[in-house]
C-alpha positions in Angstrom: -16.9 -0.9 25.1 -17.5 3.3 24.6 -16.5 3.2 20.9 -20.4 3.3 20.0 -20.7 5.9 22.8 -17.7 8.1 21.3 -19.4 7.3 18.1 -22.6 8.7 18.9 -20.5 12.0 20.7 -19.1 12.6 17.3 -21.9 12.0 15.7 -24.3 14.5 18.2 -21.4 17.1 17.8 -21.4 17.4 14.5 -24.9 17.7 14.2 -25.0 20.5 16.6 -22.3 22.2 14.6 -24.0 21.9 11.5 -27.7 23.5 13.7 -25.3 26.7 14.6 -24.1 27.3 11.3 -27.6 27.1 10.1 -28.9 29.4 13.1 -26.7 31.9 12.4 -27.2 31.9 8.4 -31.1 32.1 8.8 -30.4 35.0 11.7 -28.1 36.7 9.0 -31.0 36.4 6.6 -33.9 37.5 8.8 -32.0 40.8 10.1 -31.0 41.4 6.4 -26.6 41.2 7.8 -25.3 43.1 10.7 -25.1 46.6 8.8 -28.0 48.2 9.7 -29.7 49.6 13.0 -29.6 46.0 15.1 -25.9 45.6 13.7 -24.7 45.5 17.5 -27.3 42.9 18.5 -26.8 40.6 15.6 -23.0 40.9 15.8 -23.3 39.4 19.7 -26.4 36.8 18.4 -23.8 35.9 15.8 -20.5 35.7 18.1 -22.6 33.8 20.3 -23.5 30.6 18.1 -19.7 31.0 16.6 -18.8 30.2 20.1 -21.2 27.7 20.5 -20.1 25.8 17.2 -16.4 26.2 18.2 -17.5 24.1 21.8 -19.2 21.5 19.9 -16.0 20.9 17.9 -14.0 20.8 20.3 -16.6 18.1 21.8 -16.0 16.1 18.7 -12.2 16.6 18.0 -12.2 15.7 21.9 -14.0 12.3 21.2 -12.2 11.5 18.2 -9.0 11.6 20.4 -10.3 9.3 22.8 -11.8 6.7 20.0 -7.7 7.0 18.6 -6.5 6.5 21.9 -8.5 3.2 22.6 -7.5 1.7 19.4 -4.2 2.4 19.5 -4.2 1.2 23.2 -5.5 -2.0 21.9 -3.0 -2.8 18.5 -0.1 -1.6 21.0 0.7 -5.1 22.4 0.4 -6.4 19.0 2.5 -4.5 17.6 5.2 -5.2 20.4 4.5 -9.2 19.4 5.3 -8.0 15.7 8.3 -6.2 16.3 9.9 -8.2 18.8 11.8 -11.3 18.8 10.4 -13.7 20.8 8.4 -15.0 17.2 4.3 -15.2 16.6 4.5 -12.6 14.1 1.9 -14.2 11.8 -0.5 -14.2 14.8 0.3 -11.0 15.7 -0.4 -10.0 12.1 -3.7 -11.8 11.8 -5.1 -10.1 15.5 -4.0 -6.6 14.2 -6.0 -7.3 11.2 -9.0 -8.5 13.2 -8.8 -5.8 15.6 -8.6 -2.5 12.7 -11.2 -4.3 10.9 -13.8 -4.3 14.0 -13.0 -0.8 14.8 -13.4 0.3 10.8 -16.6 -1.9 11.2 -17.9 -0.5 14.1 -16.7 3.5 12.7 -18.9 2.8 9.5 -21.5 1.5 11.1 -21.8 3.8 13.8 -20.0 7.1 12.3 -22.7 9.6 10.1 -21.8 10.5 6.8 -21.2 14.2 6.7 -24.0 16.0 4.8 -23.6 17.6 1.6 -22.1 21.0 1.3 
């Protein structure tokens, strides 16, 4: 459970940062750049959707930590069975296998590819 719903957070974050880099290139087109008489304005309009692109990453990057931390929470005991010496290695081996390839799984599923630059 959550790793669609970190997904999808990742996924809605990016989106919104790719929307404020487009807002603020169409703005820069439509007042001509920040040069001229509405250079003030368009300098805050632009400052303003930097700021809101810089929350949405951190929305992301925030996300992406928590989808790390659950999977790494879950291969943690498995990796203690590996290491240690109380034997089962080939189990623990096979479940750490089955566990990464769910999560990969479930990140390409869930996980949009980046748009082209």
């Amino acid at each position: 459970g959550g790793v669609e719903e970190l997904c999808a957070t990742i996924n809605d974050a990016a989106d919104c940062c790719r929307l404020c880099n487009e807002a603020e290139t169409r703005l820069l087109e439509l007042l001509g750049g920040c040069d001229d008489d509405g250079g003030s304005e368009c300098q805050r309009a632009s400052l303003s959707l930097e700021t809101l692109h810089d929350a949405w990453a951190r929305v992301g990057e925030d996300a992406e930590q928590r989808l790390a931390t659950i999977i790494v929470n879950d291969v943690e005991g498995l990796t203690v069975r590996l290491f240690g010496n109380e034997g089962g290695h080939q189990d623990a081996i096979s479940a750490m296998c089955a566990t990464l390839c769910d999560y990969f799984s479930d990140a390409s599923r869930y996980l949009q590819d980046p748009p082209p630059p």
